[in-house]
N, CA, C and O atoms as a GROMACS GRO file, in nm:
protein
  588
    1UNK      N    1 -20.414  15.689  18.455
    1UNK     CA    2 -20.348  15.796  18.383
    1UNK      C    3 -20.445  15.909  18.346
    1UNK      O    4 -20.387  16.017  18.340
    2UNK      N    5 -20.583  15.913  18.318
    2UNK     CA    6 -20.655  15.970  18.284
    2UNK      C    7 -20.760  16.013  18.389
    2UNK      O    8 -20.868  16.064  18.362
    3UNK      N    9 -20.713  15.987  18.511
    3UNK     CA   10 -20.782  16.103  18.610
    3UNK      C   11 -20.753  16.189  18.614
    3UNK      O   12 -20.637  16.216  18.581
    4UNK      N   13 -20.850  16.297  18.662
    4UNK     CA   14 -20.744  16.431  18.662
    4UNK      C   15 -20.671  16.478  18.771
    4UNK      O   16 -20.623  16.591  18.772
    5UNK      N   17 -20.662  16.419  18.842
    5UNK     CA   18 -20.556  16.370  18.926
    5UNK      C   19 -20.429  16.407  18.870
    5UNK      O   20 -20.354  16.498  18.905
    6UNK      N   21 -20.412  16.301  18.753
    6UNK     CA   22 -20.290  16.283  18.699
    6UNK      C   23 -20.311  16.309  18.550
    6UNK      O   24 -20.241  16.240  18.476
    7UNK      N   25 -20.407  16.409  18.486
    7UNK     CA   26 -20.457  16.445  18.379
    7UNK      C   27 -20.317  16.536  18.308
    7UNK      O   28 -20.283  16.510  18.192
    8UNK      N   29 -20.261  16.618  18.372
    8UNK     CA   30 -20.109  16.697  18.378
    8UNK      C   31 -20.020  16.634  18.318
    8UNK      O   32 -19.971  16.651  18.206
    9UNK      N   33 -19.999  16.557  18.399
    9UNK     CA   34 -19.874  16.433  18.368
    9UNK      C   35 -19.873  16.373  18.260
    9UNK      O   36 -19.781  16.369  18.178
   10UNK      N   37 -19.969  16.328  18.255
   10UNK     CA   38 -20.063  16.278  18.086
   10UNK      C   39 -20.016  16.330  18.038
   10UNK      O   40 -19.895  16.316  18.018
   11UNK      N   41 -20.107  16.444  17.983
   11UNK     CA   42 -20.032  16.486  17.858
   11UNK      C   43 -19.983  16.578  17.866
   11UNK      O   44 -20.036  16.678  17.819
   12UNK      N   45 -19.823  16.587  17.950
   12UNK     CA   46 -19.728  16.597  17.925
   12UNK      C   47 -19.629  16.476  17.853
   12UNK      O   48 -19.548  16.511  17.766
   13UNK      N   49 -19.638  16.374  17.883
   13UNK     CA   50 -19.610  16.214  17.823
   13UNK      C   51 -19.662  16.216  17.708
   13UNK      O   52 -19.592  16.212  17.606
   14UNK      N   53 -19.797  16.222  17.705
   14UNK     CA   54 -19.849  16.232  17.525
   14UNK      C   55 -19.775  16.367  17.474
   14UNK      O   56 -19.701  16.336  17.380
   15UNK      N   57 -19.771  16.465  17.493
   15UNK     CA   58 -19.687  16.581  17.383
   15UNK      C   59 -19.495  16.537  17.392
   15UNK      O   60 -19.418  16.532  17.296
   16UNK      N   61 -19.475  16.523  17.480
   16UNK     CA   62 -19.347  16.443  17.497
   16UNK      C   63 -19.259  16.316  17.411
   16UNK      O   64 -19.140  16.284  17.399
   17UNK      N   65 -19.404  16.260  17.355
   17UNK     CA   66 -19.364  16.120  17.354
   17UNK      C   67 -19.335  16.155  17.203
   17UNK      O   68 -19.243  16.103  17.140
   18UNK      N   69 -19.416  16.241  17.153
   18UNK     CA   70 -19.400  16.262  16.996
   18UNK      C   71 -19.248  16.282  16.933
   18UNK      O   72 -19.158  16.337  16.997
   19UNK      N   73 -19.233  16.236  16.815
   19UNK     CA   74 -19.065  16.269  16.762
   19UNK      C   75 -19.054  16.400  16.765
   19UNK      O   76 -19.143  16.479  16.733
   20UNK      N   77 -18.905  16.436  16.818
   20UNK     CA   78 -18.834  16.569  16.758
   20UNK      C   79 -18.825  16.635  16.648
   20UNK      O   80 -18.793  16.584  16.540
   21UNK      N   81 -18.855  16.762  16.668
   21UNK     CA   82 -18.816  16.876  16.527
   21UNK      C   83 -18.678  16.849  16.524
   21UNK      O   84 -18.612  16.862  16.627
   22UNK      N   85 -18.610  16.804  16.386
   22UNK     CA   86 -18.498  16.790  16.384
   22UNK      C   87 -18.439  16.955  16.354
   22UNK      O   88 -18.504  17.005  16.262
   23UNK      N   89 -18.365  17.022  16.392
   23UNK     CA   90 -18.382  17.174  16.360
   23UNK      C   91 -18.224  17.161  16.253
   23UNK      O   92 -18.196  17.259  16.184
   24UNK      N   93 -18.142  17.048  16.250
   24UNK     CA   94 -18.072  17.068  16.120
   24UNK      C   95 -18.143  17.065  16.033
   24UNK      O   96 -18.080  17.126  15.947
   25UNK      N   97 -18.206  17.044  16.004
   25UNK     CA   98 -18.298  17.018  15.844
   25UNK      C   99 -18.325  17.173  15.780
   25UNK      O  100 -18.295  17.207  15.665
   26UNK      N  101 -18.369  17.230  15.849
   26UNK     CA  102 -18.337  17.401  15.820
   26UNK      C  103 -18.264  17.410  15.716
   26UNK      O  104 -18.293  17.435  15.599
   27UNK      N  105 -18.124  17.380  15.790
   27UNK     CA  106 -17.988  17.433  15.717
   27UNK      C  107 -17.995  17.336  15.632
   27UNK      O  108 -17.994  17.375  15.515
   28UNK      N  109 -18.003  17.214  15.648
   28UNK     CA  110 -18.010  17.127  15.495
   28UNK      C  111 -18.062  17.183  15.388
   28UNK      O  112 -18.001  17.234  15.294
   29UNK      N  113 -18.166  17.174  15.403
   29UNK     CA  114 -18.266  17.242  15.315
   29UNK      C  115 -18.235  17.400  15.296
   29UNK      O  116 -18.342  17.457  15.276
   30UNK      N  117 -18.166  17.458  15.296
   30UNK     CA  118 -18.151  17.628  15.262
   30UNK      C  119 -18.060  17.559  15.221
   30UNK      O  120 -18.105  17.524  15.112
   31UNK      N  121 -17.908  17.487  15.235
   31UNK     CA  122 -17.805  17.487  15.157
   31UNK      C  123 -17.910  17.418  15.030
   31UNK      O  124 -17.902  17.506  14.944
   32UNK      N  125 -17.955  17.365  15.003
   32UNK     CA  126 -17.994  17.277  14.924
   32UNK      C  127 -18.077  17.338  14.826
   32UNK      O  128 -18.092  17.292  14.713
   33UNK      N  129 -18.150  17.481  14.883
   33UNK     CA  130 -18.201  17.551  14.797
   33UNK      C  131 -18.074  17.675  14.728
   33UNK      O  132 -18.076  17.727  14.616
   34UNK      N  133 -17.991  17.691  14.818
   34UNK     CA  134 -17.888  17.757  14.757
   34UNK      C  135 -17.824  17.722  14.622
   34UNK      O  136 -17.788  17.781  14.520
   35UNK      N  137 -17.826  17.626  14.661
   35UNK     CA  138 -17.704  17.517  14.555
   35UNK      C  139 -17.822  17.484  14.420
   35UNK      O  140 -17.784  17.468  14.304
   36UNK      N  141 -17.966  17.477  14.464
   36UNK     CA  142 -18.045  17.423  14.296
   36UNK      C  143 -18.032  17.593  14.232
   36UNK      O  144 -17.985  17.610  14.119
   37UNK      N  145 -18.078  17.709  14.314
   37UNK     CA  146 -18.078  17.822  14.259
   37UNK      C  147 -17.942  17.856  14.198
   37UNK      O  148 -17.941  17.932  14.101
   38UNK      N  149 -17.856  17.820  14.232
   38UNK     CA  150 -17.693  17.825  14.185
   38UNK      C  151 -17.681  17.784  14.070
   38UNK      O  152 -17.630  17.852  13.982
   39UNK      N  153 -17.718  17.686  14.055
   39UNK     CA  154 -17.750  17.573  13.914
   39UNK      C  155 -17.834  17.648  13.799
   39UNK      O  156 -17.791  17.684  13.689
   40UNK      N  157 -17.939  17.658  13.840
   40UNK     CA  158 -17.994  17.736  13.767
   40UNK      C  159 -17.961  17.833  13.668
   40UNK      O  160 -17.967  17.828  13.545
   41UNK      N  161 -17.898  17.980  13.799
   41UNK     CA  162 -17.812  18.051  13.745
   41UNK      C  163 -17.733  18.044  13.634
   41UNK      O  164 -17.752  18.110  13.532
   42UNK      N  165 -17.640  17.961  13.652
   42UNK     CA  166 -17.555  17.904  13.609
   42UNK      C  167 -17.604  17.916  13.433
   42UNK      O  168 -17.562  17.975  13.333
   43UNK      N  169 -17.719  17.820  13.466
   43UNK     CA  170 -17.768  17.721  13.320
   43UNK      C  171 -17.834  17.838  13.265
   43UNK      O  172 -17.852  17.831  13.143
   44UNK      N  173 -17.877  17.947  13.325
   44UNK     CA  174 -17.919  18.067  13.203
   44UNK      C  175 -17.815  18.138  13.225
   44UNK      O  176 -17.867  18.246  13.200
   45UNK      N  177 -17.664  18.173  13.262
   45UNK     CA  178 -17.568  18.256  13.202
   45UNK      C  179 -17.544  18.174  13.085
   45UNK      O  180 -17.510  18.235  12.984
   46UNK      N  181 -17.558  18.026  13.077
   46UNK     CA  182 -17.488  17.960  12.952
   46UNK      C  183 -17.586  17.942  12.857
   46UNK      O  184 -17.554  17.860  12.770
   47UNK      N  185 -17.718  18.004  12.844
   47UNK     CA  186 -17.826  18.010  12.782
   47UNK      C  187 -17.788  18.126  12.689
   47UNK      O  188 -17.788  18.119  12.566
   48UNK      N  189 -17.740  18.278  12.795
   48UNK     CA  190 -17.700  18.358  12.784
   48UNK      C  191 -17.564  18.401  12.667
   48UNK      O  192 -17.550  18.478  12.572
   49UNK      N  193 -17.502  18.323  12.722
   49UNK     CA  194 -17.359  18.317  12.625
   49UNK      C  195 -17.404  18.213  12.487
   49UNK      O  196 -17.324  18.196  12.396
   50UNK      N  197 -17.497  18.168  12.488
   50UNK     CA  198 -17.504  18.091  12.365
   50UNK      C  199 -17.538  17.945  12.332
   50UNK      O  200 -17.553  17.906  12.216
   51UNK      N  201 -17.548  17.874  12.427
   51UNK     CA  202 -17.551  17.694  12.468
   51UNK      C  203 -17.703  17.706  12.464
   51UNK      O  204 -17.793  17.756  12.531
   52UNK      N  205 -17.686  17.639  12.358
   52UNK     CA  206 -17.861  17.579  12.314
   52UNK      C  207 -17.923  17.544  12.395
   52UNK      O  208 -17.865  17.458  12.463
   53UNK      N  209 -18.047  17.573  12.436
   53UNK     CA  210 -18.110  17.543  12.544
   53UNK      C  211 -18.168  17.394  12.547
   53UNK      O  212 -18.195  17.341  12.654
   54UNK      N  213 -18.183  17.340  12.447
   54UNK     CA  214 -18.272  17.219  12.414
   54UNK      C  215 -18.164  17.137  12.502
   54UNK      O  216 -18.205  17.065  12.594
   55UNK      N  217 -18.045  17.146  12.478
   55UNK     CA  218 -17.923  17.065  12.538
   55UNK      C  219 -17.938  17.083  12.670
   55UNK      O  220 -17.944  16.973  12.724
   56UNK      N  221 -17.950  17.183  12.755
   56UNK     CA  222 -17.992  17.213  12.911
   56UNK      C  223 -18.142  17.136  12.942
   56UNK      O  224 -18.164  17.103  13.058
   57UNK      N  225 -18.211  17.118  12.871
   57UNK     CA  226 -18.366  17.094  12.932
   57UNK      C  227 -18.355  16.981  13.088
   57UNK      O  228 -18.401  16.975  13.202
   58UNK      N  229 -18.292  16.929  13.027
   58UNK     CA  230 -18.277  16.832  13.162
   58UNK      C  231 -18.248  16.857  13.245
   58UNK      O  232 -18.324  16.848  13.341
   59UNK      N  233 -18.133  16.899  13.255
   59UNK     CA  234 -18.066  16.971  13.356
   59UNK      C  235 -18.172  17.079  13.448
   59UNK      O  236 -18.216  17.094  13.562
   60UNK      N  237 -18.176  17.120  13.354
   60UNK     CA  238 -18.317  17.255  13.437
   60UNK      C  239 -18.445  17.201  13.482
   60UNK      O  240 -18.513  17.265  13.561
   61UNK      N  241 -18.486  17.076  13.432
   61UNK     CA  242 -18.595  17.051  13.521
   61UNK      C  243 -18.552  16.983  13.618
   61UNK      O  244 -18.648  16.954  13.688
   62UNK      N  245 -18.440  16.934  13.666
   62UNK     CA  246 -18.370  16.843  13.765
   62UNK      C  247 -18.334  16.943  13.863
   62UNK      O  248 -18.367  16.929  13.981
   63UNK      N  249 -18.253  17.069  13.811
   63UNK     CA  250 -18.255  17.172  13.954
   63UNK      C  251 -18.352  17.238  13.966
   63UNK      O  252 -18.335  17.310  14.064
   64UNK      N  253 -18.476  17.260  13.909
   64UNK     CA  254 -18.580  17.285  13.925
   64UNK      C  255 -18.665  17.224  14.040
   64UNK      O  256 -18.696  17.280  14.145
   65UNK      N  257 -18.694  17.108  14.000
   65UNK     CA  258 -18.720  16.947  14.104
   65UNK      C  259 -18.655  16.977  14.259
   65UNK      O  260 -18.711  16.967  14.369
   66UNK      N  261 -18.502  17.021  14.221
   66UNK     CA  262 -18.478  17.002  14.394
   66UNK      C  263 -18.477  17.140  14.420
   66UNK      O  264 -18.483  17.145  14.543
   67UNK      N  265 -18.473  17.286  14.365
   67UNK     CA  266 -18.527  17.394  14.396
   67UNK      C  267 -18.646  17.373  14.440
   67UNK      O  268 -18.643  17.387  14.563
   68UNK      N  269 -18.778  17.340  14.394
   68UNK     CA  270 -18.913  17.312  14.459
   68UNK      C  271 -18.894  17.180  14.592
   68UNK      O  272 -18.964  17.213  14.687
   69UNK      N  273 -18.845  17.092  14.610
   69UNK     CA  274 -18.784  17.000  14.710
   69UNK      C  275 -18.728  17.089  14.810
   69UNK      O  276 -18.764  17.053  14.923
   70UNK      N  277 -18.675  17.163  14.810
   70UNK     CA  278 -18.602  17.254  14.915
   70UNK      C  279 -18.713  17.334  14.947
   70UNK      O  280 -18.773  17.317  15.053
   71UNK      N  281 -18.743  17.412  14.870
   71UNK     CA  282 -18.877  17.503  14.920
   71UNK      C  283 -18.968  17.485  15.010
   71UNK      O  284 -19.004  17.560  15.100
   72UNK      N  285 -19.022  17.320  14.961
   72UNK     CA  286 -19.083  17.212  15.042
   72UNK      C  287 -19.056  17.234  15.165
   72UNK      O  288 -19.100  17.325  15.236
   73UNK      N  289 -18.979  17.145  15.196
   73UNK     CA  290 -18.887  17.108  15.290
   73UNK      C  291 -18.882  17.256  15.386
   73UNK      O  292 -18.934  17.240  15.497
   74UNK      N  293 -18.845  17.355  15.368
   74UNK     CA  294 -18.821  17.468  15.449
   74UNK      C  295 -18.986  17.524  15.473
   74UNK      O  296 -19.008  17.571  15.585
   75UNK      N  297 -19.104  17.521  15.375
   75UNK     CA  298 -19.194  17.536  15.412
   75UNK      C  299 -19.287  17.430  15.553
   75UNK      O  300 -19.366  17.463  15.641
   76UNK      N  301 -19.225  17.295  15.513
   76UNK     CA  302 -19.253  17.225  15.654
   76UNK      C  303 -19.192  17.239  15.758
   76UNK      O  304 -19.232  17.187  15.863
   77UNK      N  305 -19.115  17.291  15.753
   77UNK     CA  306 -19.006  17.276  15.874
   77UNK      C  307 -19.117  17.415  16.003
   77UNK      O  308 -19.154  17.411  16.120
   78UNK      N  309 -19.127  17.507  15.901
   78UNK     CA  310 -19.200  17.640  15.952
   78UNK      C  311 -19.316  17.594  16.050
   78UNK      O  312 -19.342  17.645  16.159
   79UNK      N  313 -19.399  17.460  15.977
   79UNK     CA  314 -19.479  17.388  16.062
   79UNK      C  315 -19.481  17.316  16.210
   79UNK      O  316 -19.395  17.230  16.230
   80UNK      N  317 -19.564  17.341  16.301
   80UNK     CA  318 -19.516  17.265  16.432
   80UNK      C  319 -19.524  17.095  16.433
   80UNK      O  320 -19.634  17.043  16.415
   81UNK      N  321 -19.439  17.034  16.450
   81UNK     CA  322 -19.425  16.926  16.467
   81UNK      C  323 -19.509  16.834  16.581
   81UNK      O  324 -19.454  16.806  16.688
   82UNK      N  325 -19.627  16.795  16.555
   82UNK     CA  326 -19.727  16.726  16.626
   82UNK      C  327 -19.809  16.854  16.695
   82UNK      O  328 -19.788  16.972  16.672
   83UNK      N  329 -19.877  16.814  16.759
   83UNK     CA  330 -19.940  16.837  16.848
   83UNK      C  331 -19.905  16.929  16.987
   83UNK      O  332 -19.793  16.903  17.030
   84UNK      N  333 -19.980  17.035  17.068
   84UNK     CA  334 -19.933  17.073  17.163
   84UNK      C  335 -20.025  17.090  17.318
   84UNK      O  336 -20.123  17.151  17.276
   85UNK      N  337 -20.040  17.078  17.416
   85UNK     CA  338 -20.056  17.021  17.524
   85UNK      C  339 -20.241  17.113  17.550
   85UNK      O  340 -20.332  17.107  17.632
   86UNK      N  341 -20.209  17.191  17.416
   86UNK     CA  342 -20.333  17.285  17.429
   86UNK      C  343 -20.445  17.196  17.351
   86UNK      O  344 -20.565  17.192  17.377
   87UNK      N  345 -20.390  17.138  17.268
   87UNK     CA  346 -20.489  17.003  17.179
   87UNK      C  347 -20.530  16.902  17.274
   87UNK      O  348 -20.637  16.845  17.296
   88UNK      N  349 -20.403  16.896  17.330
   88UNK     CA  350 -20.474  16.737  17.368
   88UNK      C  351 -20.586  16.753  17.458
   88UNK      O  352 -20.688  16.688  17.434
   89UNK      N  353 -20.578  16.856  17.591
   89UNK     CA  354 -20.719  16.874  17.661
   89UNK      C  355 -20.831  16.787  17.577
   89UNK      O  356 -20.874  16.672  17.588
   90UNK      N  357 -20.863  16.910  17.477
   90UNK     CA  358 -20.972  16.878  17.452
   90UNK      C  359 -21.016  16.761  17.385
   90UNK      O  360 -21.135  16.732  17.379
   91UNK      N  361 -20.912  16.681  17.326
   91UNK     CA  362 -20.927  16.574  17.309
   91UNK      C  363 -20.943  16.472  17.419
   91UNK      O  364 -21.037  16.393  17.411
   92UNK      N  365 -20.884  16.468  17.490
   92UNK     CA  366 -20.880  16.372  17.631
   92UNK      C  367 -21.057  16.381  17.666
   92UNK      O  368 -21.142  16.294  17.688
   93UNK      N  369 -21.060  16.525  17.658
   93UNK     CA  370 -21.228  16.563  17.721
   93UNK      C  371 -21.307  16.480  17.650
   93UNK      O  372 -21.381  16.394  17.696
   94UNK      N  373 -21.281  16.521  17.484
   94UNK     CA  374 -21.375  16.441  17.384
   94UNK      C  375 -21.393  16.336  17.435
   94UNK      O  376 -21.514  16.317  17.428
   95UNK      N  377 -21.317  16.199  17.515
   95UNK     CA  378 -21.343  16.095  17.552
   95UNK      C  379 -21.438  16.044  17.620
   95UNK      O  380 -21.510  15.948  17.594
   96UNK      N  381 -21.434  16.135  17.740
   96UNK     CA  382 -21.529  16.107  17.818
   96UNK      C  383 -21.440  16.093  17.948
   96UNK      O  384 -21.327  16.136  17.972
   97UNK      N  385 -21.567  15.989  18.055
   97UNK     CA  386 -21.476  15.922  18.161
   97UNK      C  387 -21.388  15.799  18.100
   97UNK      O  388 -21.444  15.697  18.060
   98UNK      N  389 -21.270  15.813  18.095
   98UNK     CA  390 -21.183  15.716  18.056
   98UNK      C  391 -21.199  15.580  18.113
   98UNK      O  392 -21.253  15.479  18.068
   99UNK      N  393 -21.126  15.609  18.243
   99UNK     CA  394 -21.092  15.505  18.331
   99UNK      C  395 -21.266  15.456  18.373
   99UNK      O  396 -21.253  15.354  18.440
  100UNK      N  397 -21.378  15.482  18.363
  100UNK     CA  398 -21.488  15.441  18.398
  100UNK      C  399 -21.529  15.310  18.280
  100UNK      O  400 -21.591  15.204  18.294
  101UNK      N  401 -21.455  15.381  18.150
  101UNK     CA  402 -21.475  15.295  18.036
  101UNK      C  403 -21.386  15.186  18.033
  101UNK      O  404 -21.388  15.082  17.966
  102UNK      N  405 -21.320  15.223  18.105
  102UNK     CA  406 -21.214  15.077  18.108
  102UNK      C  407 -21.237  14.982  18.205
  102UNK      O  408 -21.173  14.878  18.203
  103UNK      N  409 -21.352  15.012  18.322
  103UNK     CA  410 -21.382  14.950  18.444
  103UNK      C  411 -21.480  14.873  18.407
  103UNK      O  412 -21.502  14.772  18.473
  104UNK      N  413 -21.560  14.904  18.294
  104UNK     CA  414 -21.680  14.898  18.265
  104UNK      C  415 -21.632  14.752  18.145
  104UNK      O  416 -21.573  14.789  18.044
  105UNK      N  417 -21.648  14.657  18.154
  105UNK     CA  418 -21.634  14.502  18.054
  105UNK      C  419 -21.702  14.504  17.945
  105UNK      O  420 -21.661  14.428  17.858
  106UNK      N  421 -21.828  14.591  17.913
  106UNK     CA  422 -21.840  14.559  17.810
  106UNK      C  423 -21.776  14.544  17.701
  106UNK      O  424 -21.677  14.610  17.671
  107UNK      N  425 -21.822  14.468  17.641
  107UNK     CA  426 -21.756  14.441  17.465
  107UNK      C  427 -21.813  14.558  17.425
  107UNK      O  428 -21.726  14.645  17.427
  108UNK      N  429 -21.927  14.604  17.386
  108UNK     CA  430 -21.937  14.713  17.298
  108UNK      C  431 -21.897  14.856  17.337
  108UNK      O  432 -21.876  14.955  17.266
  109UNK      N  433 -21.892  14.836  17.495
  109UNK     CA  434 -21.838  14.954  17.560
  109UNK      C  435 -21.680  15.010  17.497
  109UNK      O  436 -21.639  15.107  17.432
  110UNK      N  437 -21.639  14.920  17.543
  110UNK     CA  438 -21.480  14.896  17.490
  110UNK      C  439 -21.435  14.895  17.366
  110UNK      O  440 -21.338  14.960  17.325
  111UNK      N  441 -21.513  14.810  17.292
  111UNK     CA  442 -21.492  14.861  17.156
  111UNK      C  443 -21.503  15.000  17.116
  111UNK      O  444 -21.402  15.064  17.084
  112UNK      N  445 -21.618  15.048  17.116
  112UNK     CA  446 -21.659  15.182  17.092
  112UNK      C  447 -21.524  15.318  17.142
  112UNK      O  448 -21.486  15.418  17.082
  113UNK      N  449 -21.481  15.248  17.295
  113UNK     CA  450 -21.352  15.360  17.322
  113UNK      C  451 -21.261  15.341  17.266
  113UNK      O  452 -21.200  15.442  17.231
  114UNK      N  453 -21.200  15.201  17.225
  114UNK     CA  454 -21.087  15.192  17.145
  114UNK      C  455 -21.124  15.256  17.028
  114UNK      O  456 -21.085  15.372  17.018
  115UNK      N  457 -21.208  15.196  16.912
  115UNK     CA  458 -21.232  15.269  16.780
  115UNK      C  459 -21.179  15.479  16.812
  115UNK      O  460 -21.097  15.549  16.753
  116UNK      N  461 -21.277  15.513  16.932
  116UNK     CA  462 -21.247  15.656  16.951
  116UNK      C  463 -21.112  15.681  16.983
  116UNK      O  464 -21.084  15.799  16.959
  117UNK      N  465 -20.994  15.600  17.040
  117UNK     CA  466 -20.906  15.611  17.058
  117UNK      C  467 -20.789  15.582  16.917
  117UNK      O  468 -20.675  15.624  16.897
  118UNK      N  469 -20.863  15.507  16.851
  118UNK     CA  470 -20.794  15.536  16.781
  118UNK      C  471 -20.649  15.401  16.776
  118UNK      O  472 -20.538  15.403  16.722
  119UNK      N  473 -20.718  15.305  16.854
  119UNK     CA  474 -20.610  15.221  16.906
  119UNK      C  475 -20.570  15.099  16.789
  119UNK      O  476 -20.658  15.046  16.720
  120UNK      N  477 -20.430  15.065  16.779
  120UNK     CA  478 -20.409  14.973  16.687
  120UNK      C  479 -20.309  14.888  16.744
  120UNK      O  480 -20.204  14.940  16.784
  121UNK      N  481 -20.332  14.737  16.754
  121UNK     CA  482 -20.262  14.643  16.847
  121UNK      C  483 -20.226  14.550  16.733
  121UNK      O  484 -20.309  14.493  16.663
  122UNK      N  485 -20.117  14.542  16.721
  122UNK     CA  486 -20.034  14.432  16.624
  122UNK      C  487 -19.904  14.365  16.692
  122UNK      O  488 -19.801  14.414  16.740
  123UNK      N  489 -19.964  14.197  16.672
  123UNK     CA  490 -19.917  14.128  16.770
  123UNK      C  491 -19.757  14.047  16.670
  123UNK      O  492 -19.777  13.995  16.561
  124UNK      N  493 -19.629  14.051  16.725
  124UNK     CA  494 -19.546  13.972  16.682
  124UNK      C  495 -19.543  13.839  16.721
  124UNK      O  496 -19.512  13.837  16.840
  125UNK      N  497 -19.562  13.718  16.673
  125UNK     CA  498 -19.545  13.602  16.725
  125UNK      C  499 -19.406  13.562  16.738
  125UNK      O  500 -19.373  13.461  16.800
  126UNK      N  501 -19.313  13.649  16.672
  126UNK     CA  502 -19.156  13.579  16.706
  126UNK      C  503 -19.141  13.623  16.825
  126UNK      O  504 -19.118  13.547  16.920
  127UNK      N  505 -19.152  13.737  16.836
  127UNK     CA  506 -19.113  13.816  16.987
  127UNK      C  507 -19.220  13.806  17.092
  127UNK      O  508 -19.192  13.870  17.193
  128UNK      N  509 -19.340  13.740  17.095
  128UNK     CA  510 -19.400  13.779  17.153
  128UNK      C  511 -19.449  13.901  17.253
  128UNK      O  512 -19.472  13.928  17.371
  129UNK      N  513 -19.448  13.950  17.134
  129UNK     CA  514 -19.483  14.138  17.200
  129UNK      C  515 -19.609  14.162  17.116
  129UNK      O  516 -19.629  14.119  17.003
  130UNK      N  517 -19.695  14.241  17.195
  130UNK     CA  518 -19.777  14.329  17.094
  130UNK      C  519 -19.750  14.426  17.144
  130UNK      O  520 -19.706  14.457  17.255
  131UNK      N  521 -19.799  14.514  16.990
  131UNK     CA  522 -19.724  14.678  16.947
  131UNK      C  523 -19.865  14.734  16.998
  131UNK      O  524 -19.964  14.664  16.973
  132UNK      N  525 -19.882  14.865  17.074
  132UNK     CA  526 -19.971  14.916  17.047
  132UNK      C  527 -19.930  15.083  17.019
  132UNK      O  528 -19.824  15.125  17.064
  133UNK      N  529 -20.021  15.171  16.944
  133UNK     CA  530 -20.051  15.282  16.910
  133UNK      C  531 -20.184  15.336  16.906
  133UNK      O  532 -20.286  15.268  16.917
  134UNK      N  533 -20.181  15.461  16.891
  134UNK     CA  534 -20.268  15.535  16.936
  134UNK      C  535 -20.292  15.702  16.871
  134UNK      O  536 -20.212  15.796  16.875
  135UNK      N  537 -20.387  15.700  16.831
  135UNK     CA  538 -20.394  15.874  16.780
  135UNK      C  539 -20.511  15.909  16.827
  135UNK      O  540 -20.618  15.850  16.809
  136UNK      N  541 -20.486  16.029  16.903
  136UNK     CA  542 -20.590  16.107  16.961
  136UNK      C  543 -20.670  16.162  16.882
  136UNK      O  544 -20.632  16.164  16.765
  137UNK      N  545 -20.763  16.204  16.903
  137UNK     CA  546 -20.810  16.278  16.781
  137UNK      C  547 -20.968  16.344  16.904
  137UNK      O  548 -21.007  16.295  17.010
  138UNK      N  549 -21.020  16.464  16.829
  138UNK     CA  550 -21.130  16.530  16.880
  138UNK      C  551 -21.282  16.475  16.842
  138UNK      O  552 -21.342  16.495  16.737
  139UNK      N  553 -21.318  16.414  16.938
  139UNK     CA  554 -21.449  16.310  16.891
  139UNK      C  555 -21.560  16.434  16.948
  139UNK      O  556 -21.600  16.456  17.063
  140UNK      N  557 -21.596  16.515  16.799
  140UNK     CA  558 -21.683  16.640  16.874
  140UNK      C  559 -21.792  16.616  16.656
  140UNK      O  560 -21.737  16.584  16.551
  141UNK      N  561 -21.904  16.640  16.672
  141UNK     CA  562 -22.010  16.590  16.556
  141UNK      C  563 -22.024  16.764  16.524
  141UNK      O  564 -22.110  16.775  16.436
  142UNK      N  565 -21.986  16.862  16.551
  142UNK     CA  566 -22.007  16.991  16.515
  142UNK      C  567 -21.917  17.027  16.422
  142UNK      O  568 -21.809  16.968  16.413
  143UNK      N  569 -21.958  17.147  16.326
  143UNK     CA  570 -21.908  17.190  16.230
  143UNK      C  571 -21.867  17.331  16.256
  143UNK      O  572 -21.929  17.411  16.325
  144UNK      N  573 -21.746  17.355  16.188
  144UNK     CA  574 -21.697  17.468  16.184
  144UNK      C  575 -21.719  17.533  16.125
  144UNK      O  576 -21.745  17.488  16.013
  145UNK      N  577 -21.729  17.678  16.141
  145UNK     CA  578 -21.743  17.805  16.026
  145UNK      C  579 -21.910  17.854  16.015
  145UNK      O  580 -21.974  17.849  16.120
  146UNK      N  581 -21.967  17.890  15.916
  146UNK     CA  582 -22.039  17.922  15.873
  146UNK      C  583 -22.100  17.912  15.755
  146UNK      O  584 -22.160  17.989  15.680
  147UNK      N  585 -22.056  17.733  15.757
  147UNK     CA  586 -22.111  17.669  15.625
  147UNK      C  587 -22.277  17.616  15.660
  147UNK      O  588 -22.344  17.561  15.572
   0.00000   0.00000   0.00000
């Protein structure tokens, strides 16, 4: 998988494989900020007309709570969801020769690529399956900026 041969294909499968932007959540979250700001409203026209506020406190930090929850929520959404095919390169690169490391038996060899890979194998004994996962990540010792 990690020749470059078939380096393409890769990670297209790795950016692929990641979960979906659910793109209702948007609209969840805007109705949801609609409806706490509504509330709100609401609770200072009746501040307004006269209703003791001490009696509202609750109330207002509760649509408050899901006013900031919505905000949230629409501020992540703005975010890209994983990773994109321009990351992974250079991560794949960070590795090294892959498939050389996998040819190669050592124990410490192997260890050392899994740890960099990032690999986690958890075995079910009912099902006899093991789970594996994996997070890429950029194995580079340099610092950014101009610190």
């Amino acid at each position: 998988m990690f020749d470059r041969q078939n380096l393409e294909q890769t990670v297209r499968q790795l950016v692929g494989a990641q979960p979906a932007v659910r793109a209702e959540g948007d609209g969840v979250a805007s109705k949801q900020l609609e409806e706490a700001e509504a509330k709100l409203g609401r609770f200072q026209d009746a501040i307004a007309a006269g209703v003791d506020p001490a009696a509202l406190v609750e109330s207002i930090n509760e649509a408050q709570a899901d006013r900031a929850a919505a905000q949230g929520a629409l501020a992540a959404a703005g975010e890209p969801a994983g990773i994109t095919d321009a990351e992974v390169y250079p991560m794949i690169d960070s590795l090294g020769d892959i498939g050389a490391a996998l040819a190669d038996s050592q124990p410490g060899k192997l260890a050392r690529l899994y740890r960099d890979l990032r690999l986690d194998l958890r075995y079910d004994n009912e099902k006899e399956a093991v789970y594996a996962t994996t997070s890429l990540r950029v194995n580079n010792a340099g610092v950014r900026g101009g610190t």
